[in-house]
N, C-alpha and C positions, 0 to 999 in steps of 0.2 A: 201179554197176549197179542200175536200179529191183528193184522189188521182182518181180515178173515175170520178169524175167531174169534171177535169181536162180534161182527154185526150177525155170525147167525148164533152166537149166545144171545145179543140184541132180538133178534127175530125169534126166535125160542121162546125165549120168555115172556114179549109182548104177544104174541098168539096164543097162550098159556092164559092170557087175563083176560077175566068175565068181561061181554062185551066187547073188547077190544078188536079192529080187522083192521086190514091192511087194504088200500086204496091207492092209485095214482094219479092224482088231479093234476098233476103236474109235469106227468108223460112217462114211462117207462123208468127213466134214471133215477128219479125221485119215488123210493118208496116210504107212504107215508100212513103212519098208523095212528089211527082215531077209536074213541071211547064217546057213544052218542053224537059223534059229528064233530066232536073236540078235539084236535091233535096232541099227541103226547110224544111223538117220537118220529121223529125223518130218518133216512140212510141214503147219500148219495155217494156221488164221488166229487170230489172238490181236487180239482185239477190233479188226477192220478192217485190220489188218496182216499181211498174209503171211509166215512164220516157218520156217526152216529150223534144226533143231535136230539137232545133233552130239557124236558122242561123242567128247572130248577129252584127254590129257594134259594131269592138273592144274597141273603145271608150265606146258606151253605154253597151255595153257586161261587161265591168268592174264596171260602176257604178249601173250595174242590179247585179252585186255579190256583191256588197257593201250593198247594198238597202236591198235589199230579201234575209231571210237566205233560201227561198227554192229552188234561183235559182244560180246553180254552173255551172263551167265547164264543155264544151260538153262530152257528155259523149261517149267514141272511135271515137271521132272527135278532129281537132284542136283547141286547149281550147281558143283559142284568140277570131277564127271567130264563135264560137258555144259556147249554152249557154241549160242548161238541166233545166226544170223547173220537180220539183216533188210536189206533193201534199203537202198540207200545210196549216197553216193559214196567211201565210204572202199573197197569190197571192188570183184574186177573179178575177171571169171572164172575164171582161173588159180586166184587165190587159195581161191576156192572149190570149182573141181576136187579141188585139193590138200589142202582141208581133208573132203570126202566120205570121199576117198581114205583117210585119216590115219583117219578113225571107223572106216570098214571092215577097216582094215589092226587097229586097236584089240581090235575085237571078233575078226577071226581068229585074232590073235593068243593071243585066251582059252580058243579051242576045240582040244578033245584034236589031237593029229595028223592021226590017222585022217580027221577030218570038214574038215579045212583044204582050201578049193577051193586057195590057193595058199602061197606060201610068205610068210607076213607081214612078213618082216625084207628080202623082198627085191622083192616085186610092186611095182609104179608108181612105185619111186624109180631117180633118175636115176642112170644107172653112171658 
C-alpha cells in the first residue's frame, strides 16, 4: 500500500471508532488522534515521508519489526510501546485496520471503566 493509502486507510478507520477525534496540539503537520484525551495514533511527515505511528504491544511491537520491513520504531515516541508504519509493499490494508484497532483497543484498555467508549477485550475482534 503507497504511502497515501496508508494514512487515509489510517484516518478512516480511526474516525470510524467510538469516541475517538482528531486534534492538532502540535500544529497542522501533526495530525493526532485521541480516545478521552489518550493518544492512539499520530500521522506526520518525517522528512518527506508520510508516517503512521501506533501504540503497540511490546511483545507484538517486536515481532511487527521483525515481520514488516515497513514497520519500525515509533517514531519520537518510546520505541518499545510504539510502532511507525510507512508506506510500502509489505503492509495492505487489513493489516493496518487491525493494527489502528489494536492502539485504540491499547489505550482503552488503560482508561478507568467509567470513561471506556467500549469494552477493550472485546470490540473489533473477530467472535
Amino acid at each position: 500500500m503507497d504511502e497515501e493509502g496508508l494514512r487515509k486507510t489510517a484516518a478512516d478507520c480511526a474516525e470510524g471508532l467510538p469516541g475517538a477525534g482528531l486534534e492538532h496540539p502540535f500544529g497542522p503537520e501533526w495530525d493526532v488522534y485521541k480516545v478521552r484525551d489518550k493518544v492512539f495514533m499520530l500521522m506526520t511527515d518525517v522528512p518527506g515521508r508520510p508516517v503512521v505511528i501506533l501504540k503497540a504491544d511490546p511483545v507484538d511491537a517486536a515481532a511487527l519489526r521483525e515481520q514488516y520491513a515497513d514497520i519500525t520504531p515509533g517514531y519520537h515516541m518510546n520505541k518499545k510501546h510504539w510502532i511507525t508504519l510507512e508506506g510500502g509493499n509489505t503492509l495492505d490494508e487489513k493489516l493496518a485496520r487491525e493494527l489502528v484497532t489494536d492502539s485504540y483497543r491499547l489505550v482503552v484498555g488503560r482508561l478507568p471503566k467509567s470513561r471506556q467508549p467500549v469494552d477493550p477485550h472485546t470490540y473489533g475482534r473477530l467472535v
